[in-house]
N, CA, C and O atoms as a Tinker XYZ file with bonds, in Angstrom:
   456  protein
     1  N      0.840000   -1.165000    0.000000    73     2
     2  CA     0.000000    0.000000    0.000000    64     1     3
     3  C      0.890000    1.235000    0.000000    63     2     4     5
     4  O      1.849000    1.489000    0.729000    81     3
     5  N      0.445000    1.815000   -0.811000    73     3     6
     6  CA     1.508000    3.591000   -1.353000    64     5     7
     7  C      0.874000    4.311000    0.249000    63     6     8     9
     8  O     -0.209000    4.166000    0.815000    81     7
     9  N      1.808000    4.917000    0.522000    73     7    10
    10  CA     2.033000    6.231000    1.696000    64     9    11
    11  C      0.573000    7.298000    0.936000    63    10    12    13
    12  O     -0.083000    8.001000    1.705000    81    11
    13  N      0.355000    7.282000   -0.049000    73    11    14
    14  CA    -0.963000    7.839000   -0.049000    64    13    15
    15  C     -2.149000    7.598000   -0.239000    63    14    16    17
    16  O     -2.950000    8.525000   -0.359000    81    15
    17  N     -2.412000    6.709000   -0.287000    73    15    18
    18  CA    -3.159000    6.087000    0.076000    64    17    19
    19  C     -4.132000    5.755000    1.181000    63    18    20    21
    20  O     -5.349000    5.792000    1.363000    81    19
    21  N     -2.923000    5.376000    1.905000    73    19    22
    22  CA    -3.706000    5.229000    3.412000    64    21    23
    23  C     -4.321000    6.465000    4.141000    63    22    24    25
    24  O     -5.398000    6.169000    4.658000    81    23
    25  N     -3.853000    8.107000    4.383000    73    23    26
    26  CA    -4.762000    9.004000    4.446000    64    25    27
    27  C     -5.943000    8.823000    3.151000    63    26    28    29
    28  O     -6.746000    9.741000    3.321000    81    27
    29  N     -6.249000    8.213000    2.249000    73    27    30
    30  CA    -7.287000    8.273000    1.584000    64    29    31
    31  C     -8.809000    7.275000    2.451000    63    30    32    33
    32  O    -10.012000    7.467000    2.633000    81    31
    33  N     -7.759000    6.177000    2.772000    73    31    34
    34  CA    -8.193000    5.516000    3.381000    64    33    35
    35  C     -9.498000    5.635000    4.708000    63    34    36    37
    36  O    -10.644000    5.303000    5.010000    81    35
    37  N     -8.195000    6.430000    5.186000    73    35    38
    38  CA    -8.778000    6.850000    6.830000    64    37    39
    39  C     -9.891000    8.239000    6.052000    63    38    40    41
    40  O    -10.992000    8.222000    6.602000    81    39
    41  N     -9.820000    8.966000    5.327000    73    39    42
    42  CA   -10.926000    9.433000    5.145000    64    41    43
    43  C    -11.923000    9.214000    5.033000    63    42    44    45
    44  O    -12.785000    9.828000    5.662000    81    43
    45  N    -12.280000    7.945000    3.917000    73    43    46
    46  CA   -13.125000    7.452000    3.499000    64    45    47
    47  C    -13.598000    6.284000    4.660000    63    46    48    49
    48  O    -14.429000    5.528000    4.156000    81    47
    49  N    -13.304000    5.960000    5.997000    73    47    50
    50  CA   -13.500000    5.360000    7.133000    64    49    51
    51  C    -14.454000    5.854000    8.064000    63    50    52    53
    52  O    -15.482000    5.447000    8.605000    81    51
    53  N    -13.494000    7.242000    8.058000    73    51    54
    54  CA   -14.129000    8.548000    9.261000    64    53    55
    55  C    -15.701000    8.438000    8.337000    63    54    56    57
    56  O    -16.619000    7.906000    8.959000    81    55
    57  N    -15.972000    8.873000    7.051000    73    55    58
    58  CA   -17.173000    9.173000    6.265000    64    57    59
    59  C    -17.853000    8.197000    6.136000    63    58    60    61
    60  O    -18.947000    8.398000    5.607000    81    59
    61  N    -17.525000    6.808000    6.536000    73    59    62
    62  CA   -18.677000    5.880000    6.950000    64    61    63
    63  C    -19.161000    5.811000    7.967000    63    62    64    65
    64  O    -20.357000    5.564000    8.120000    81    63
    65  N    -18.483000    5.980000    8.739000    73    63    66
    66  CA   -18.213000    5.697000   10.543000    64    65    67
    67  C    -19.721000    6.349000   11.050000    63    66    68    69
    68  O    -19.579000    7.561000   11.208000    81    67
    69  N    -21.170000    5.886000   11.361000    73    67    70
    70  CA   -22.244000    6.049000   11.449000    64    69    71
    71  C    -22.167000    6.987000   12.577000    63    70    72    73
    72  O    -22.905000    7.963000   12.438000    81    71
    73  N    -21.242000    6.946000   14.014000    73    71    74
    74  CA   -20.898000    7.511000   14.947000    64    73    75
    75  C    -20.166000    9.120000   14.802000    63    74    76    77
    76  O    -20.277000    9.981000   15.675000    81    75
    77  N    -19.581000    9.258000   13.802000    73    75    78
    78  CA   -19.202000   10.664000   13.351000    64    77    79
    79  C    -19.791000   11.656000   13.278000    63    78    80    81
    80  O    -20.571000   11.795000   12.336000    81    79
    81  N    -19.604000   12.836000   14.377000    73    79    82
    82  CA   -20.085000   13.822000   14.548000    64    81    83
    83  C    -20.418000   14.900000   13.290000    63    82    84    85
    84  O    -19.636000   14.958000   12.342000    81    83
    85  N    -21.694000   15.801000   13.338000    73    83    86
    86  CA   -21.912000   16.646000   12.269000    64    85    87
    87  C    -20.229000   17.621000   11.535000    63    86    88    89
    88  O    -19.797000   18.045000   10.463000    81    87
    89  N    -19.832000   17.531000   12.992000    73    87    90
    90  CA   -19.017000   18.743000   12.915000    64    89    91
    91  C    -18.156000   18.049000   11.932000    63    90    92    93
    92  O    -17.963000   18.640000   10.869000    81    91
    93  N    -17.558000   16.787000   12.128000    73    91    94
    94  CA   -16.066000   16.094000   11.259000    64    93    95
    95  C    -16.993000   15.673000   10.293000    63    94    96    97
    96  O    -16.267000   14.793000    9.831000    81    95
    97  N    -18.012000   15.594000    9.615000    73    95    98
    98  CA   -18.751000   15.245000    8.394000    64    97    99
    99  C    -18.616000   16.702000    7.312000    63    98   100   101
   100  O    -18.359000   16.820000    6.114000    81    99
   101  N    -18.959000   17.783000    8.523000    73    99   102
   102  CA   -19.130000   18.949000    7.622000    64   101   103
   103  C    -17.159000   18.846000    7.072000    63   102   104   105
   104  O    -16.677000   18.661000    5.955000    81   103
   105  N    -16.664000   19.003000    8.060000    73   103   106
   106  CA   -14.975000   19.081000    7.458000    64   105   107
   107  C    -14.865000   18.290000    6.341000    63   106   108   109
   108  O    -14.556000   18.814000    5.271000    81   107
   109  N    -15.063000   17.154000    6.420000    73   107   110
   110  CA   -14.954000   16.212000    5.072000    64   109   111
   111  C    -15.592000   16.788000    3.743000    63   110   112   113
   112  O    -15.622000   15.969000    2.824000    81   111
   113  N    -16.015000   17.818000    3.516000    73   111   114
   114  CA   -16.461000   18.758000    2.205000    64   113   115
   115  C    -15.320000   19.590000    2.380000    63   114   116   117
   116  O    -15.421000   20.816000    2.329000    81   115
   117  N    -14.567000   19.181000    2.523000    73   115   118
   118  CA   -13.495000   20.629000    1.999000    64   117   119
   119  C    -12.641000   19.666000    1.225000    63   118   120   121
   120  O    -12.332000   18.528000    1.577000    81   119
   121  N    -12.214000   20.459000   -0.183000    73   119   122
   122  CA   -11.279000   20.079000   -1.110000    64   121   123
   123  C    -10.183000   18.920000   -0.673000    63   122   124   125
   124  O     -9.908000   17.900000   -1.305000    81   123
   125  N     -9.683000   19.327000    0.475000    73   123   126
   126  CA    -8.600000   18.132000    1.051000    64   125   127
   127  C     -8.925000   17.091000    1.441000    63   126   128   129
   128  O     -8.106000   16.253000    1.819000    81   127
   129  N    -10.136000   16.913000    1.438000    73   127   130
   130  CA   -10.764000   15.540000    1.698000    64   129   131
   131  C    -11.721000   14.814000    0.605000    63   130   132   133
   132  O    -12.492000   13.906000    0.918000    81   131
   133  N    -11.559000   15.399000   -0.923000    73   131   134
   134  CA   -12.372000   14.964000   -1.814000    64   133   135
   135  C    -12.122000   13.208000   -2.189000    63   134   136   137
   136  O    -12.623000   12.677000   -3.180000    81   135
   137  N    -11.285000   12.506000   -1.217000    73   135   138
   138  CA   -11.146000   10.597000   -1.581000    64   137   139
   139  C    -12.564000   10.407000   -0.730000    63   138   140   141
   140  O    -13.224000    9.456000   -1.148000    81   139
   141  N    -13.331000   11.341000    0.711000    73   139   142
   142  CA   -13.993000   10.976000    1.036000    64   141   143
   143  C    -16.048000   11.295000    0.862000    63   142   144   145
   144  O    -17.047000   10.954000    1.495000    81   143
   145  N    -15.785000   12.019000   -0.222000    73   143   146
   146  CA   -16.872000   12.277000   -0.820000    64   145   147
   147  C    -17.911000   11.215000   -1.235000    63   146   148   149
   148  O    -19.057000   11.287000   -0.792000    81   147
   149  N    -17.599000   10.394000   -1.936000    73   147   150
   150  CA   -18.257000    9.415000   -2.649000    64   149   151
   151  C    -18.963000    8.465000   -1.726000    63   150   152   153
   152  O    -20.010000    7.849000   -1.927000    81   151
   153  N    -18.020000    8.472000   -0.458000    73   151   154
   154  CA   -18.792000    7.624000    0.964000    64   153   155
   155  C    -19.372000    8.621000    1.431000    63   154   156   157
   156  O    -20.557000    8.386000    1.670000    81   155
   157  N    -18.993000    9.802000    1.704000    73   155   158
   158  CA   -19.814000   10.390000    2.575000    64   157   159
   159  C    -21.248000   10.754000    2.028000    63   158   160   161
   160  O    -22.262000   10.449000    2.655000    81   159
   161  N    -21.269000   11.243000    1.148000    73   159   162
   162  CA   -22.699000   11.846000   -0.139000    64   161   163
   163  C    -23.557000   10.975000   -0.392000    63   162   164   165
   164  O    -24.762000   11.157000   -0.221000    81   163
   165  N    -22.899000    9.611000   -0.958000    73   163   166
   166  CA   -23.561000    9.022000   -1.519000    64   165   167
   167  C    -23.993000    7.297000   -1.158000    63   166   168   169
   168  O    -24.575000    6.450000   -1.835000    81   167
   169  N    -23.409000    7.269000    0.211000    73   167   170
   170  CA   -23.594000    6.108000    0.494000    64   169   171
   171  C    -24.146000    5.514000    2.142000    63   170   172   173
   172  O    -24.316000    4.411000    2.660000    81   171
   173  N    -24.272000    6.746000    2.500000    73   171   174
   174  CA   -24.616000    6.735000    4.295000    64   173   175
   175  C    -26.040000    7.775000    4.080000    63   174   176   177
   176  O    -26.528000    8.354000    3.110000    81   175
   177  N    -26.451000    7.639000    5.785000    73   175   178
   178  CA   -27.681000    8.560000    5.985000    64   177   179
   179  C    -26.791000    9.907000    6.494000    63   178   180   181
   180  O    -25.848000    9.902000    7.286000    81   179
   181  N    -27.426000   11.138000    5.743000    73   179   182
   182  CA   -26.652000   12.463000    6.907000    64   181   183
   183  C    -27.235000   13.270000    7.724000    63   182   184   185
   184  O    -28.338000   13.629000    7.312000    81   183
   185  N    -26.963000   13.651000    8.615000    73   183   186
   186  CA   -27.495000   14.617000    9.431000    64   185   187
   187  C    -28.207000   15.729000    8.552000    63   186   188   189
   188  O    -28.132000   15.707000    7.323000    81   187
   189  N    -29.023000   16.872000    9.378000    73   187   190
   190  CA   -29.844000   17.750000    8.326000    64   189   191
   191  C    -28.532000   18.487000    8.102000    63   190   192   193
   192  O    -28.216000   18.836000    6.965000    81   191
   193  N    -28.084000   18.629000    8.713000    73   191   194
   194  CA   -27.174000   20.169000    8.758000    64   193   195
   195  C    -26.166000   19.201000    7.714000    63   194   196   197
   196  O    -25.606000   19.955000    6.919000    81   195
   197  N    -25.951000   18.399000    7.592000    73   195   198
   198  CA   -24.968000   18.104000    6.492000    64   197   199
   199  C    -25.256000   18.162000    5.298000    63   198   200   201
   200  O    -24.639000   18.845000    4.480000    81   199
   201  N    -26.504000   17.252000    4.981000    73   199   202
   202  CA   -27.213000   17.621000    3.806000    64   201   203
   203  C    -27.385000   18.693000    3.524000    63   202   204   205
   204  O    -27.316000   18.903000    2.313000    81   203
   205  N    -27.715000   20.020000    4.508000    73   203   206
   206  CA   -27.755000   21.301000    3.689000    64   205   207
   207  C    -26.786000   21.730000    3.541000    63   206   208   209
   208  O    -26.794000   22.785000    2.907000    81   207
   209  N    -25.592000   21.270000    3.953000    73   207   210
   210  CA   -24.086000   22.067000    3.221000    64   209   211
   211  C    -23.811000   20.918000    1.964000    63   210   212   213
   212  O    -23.277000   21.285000    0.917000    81   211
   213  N    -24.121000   19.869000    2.124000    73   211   214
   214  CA   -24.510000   18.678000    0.478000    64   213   215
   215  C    -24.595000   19.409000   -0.484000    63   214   216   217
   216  O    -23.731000   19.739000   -1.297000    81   215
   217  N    -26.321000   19.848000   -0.357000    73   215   218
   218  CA   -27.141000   20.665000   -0.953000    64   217   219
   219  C    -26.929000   21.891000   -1.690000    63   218   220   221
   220  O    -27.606000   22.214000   -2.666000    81   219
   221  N    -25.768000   22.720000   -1.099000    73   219   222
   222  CA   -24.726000   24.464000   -1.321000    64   221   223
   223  C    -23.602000   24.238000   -1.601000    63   222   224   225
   224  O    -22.843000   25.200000   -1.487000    81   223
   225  N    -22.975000   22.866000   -2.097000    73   223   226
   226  CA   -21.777000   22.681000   -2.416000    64   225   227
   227  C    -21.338000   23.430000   -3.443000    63   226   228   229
   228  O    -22.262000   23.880000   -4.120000    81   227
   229  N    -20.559000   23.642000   -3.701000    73   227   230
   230  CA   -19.998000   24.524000   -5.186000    64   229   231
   231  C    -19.876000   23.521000   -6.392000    63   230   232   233
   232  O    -20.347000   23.545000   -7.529000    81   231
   233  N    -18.921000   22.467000   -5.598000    73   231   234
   234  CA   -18.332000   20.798000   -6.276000    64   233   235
   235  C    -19.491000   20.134000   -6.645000    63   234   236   237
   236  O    -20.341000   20.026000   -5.761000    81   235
   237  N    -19.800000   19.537000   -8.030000    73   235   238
   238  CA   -20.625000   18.565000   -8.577000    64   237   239
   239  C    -20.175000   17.389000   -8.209000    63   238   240   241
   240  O    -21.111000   16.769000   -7.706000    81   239
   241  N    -19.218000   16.779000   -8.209000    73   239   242
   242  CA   -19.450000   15.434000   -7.227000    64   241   243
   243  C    -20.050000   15.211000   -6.141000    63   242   244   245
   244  O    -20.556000   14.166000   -5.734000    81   243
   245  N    -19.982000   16.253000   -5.660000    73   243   246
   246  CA   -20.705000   16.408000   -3.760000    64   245   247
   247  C    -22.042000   16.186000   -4.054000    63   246   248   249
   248  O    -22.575000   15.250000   -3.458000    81   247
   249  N    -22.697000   16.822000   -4.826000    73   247   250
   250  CA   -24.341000   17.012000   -5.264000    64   249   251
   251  C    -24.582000   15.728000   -6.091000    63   250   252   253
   252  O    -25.558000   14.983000   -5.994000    81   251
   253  N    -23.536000   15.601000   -6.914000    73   251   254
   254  CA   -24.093000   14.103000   -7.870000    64   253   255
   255  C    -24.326000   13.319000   -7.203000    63   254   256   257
   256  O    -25.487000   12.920000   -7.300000    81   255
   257  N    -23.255000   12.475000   -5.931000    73   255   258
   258  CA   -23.159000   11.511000   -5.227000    64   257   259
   259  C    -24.318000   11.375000   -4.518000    63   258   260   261
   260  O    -24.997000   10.349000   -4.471000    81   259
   261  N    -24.638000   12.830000   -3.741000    73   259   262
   262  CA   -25.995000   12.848000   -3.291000    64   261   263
   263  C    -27.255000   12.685000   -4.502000    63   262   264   265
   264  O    -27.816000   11.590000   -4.539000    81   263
   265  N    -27.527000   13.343000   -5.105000    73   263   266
   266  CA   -28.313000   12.952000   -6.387000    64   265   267
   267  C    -28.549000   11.302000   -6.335000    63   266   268   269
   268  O    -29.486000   10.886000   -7.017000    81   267
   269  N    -27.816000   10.387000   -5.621000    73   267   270
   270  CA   -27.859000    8.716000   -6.183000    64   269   271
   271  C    -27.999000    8.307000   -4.978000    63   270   272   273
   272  O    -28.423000    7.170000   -4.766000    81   271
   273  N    -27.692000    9.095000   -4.039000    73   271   274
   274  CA   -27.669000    8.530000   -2.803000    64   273   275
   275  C    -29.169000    7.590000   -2.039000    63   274   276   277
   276  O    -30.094000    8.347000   -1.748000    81   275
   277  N    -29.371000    6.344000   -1.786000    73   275   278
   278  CA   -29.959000    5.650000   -1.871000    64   277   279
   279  C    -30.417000    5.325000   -0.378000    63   278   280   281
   280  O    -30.921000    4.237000   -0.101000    81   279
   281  N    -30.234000    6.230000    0.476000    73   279   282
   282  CA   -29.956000    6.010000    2.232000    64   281   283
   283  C    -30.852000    7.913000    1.689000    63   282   284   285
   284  O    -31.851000    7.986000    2.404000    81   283
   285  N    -30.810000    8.567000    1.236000    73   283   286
   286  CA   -31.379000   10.164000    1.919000    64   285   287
   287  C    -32.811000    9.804000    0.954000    63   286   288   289
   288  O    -33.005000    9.044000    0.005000    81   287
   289  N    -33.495000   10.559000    1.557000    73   287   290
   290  CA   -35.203000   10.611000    1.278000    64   289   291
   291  C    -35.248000   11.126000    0.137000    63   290   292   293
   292  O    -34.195000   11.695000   -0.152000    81   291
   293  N    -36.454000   11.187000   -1.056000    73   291   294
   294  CA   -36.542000   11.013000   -2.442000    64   293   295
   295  C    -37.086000   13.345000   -1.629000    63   294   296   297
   296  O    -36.760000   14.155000   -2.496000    81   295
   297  N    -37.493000   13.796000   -0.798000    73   295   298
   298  CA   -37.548000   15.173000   -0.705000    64   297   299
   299  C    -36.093000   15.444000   -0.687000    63   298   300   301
   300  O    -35.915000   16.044000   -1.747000    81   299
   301  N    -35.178000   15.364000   -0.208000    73   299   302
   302  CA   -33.993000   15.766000   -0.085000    64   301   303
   303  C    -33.088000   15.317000   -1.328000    63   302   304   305
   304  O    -32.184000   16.127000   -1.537000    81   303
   305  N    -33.101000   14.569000   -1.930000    73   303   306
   306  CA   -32.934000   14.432000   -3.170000    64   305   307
   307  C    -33.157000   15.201000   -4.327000    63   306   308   309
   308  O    -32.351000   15.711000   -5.106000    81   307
   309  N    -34.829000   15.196000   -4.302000    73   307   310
   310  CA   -35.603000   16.332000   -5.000000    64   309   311
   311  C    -35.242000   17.721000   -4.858000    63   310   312   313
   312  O    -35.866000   18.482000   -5.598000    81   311
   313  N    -34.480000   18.181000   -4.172000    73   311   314
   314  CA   -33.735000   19.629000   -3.888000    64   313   315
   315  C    -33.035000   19.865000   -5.148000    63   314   316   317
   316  O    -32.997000   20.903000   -5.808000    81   315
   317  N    -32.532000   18.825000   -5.356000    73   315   318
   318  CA   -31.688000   19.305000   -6.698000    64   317   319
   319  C    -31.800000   18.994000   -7.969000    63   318   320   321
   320  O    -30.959000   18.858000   -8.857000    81   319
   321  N    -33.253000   18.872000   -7.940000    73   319   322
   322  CA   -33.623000   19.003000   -9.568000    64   321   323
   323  C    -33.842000   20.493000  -10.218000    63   322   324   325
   324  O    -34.554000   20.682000  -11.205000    81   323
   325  N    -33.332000   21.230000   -9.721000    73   323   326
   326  CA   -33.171000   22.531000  -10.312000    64   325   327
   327  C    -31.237000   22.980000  -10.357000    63   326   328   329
   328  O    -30.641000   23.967000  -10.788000    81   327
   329  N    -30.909000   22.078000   -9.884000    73   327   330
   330  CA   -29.428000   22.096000   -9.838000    64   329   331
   331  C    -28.676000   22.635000  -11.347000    63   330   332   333
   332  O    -29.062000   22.217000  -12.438000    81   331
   333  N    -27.656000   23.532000  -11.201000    73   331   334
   334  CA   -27.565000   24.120000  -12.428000    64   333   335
   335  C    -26.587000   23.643000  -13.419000    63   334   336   337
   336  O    -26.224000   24.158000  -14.476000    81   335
   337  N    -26.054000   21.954000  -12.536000    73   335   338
   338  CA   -25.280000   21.230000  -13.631000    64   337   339
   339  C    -25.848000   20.292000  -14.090000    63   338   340   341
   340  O    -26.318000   19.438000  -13.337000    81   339
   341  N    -25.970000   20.187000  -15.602000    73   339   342
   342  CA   -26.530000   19.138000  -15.858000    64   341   343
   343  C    -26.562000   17.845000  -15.655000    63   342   344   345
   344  O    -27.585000   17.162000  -15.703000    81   343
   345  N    -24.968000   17.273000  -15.319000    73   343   346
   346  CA   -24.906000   16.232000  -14.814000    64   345   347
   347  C    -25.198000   15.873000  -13.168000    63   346   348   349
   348  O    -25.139000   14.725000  -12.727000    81   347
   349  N    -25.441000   16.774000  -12.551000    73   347   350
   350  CA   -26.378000   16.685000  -11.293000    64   349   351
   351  C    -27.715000   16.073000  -11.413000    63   350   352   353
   352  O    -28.137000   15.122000  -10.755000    81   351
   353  N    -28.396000   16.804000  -12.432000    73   351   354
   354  CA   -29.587000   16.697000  -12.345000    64   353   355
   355  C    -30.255000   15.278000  -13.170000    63   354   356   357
   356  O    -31.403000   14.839000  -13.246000    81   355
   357  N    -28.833000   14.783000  -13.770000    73   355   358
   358  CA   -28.926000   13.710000  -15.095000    64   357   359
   359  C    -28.927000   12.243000  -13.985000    63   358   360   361
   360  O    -29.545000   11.181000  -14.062000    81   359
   361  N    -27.737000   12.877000  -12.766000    73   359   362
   362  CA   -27.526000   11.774000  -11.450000    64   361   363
   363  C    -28.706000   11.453000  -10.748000    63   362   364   365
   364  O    -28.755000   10.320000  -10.269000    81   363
   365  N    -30.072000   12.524000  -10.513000    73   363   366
   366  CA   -31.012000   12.311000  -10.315000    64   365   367
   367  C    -32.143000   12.083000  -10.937000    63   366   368   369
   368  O    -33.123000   11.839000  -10.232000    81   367
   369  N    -32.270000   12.102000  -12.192000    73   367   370
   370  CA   -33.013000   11.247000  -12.999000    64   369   371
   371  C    -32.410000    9.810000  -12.932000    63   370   372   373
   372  O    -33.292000    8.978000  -12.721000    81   371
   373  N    -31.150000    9.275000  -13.052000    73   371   374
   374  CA   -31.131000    7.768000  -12.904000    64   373   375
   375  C    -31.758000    7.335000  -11.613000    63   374   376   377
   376  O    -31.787000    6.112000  -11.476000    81   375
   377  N    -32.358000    8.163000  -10.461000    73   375   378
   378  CA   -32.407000    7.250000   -9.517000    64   377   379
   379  C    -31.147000    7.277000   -8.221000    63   378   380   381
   380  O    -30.129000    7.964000   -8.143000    81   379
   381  N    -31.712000    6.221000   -7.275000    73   379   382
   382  CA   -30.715000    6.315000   -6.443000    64   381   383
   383  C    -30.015000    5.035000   -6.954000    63   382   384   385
   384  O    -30.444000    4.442000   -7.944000    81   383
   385  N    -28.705000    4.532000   -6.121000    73   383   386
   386  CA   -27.759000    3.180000   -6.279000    64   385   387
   387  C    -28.474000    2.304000   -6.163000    63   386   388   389
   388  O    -29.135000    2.229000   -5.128000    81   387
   389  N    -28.592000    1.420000   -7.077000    73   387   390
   390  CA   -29.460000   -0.169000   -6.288000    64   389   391
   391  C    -28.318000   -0.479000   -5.340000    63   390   392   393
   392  O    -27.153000   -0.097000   -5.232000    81   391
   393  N    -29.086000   -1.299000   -4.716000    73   391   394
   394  CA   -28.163000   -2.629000   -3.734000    64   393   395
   395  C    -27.606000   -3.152000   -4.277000    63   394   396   397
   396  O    -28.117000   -3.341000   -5.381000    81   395
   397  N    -26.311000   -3.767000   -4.104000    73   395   398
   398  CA   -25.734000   -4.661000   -4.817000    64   397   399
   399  C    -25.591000   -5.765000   -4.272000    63   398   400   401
   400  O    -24.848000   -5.853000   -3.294000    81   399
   401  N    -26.613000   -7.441000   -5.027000    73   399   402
   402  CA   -26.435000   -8.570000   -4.241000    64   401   403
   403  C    -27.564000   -8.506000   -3.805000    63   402   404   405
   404  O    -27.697000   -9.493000   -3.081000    81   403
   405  N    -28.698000   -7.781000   -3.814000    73   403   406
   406  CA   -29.913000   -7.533000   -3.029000    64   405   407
   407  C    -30.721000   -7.794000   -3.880000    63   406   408   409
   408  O    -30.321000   -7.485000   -5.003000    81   407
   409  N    -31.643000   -8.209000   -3.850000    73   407   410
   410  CA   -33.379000   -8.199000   -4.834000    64   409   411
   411  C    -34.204000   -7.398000   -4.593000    63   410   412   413
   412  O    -35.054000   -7.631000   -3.733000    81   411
   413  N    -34.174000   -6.164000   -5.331000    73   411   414
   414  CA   -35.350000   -5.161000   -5.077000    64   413   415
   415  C    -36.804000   -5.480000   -5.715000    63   414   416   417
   416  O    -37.239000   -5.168000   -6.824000    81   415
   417  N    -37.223000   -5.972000   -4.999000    73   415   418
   418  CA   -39.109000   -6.017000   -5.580000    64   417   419
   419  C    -39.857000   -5.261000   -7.065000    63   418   420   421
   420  O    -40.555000   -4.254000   -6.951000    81   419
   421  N    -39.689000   -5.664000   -7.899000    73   419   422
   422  CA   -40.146000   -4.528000   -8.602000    64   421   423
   423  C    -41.612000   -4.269000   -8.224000    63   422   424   425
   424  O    -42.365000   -5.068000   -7.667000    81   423
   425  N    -42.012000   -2.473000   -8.794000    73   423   426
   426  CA   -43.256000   -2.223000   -8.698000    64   425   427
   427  C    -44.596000   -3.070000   -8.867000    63   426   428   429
   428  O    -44.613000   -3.629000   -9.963000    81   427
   429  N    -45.703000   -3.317000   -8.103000    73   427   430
   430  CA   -46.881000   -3.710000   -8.542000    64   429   431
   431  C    -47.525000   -2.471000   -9.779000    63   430   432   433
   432  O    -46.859000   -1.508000  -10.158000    81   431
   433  N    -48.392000   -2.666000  -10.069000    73   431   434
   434  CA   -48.989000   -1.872000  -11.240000    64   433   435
   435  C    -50.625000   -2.529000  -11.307000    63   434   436   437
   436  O    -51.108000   -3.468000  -10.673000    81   435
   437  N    -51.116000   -1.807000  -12.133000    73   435   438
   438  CA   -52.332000   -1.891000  -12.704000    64   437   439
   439  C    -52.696000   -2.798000  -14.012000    63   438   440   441
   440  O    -53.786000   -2.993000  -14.550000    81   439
   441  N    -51.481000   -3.250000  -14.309000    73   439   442
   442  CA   -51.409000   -3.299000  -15.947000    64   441   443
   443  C    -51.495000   -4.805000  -16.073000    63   442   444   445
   444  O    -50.761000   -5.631000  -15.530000    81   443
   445  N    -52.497000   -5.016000  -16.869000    73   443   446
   446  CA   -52.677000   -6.510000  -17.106000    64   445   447
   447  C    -52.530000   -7.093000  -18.435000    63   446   448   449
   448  O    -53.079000   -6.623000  -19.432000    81   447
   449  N    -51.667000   -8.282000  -18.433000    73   447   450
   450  CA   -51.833000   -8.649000  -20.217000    64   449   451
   451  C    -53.200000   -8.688000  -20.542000    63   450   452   453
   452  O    -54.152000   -8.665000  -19.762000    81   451
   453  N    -53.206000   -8.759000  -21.987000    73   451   454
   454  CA   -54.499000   -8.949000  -22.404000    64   453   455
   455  C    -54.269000  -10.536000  -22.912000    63   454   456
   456  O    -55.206000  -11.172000  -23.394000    81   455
């Protein structure tokens, strides 16, 4: 394992770590910590106050990741369909992440063969 790495590592640890305070979540949006974005945005539940600095990011990865994020509510999601990058808003038209290894139910419907 490369010497840089492993701070990538421990970032992306702290940004799972369910126990991690608002305060070291909000730090993890700053530029020097962009290895831990992709866990933090897009793959855990966040506090409100995190999601609304999510939400005001400048960075389109921060907003995309959230855009897919499959753990935050389809309202908090919905925030950024007015988002002014297109590929933000392209991240939230696909949907959030499926599970991987999981069987998601598909929809019931109305629709009957004939």
């Amino acid at each position: 394992m490369s010497s840089s790495s492993l701070p990538e590592l421990w970032l992306r640890g702290v940004a799972a770590n369910p126990a991690a305070p608002s305060e070291v979540l909000l730090r993890l949006l700053a530029p020097q910590a962009r290895a831990a974005w992709t866990v933090l945005c897009g793959e855990r539940t966040l506090p409100a106050e995190v999601v609304e600095a999510v939400l005001a990011h400048p960075e389109r990865p921060v907003r995309g990741a959230f855009a897919r994020n499959r753990h935050a509510a389809p309202a908090q999601r919905g925030r950024l369909v007015d988002d002014p990058d297109s590929f933000v808003r392209a991240a939230l038209a696909a949907g959030p992440r499926p599970r991987l290894g999981v069987a998601e139910p598909l929809p019931t419907t109305s629709w009957k063969p004939c």
